[in-house]
C-alpha positions, 0 to 999 in steps of 0.5 A: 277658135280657141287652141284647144278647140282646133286641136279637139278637131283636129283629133277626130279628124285623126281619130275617123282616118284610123277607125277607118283603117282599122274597120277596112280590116275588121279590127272591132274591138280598137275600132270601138274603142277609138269611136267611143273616144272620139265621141267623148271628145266630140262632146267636149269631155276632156277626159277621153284624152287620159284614156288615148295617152294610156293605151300604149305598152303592157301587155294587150294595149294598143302598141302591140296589135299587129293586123295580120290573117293570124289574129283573124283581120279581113287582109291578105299576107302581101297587104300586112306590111303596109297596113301595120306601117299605115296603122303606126303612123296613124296611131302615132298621129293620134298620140301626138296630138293628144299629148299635145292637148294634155299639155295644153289642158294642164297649162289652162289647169294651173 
């Protein structure tokens, strides 16, 4: 299995862990993005990638949800803390791996 073939696993597998996460919370819309990215990659279009390593800063993007009663999520107060914690590493792992595979991508491109 090629390089680029494990990491595409490798990020849908990281992709199912943060769905997840946040559909235990009832996070619709990041949830559906993230599926919808996932499948483009599950089909082999590349792609999606760009779309994963551009959701962070500005305002609305990916880095500033906070899952919270406050911003309608299914969680109670005491769960707030360790479920952003979670979602942070969860999206961080996810980053990583598809700046991984932009890199890797941009290498075979040239």
């Amino acid at each position: 299995m090629k390089e680029i073939d494990k990491l595409q696993d490798r990020i849908i597998k990281e992709l199912d862990s943060l769905i997840k996460h946040l559909d235990k919370f009832e996070e619709k819309y990041w949830s559906d993005f993230f599926e919808k990215i996932k499948k483009l990659i599950d089909n082999g279009d590349i792609r999606a990638i760009d779309s994963l390593t551009n959701i962070r800063g500005g305002m609305g993007s990916f880095t500033d949800l906070v899952i919270c009663q406050l911003n309608g999520h299914k969680i109670e107060k005491k769960e707030e803390e360790f479920a952003n914690t979670e979602l942070r590493r969860l999206g961080n792992i996810v980053l990583k791996s598809a700046d991984s595979l932009k890199r890797l991508l941009n290498k075979h491109i040239k």
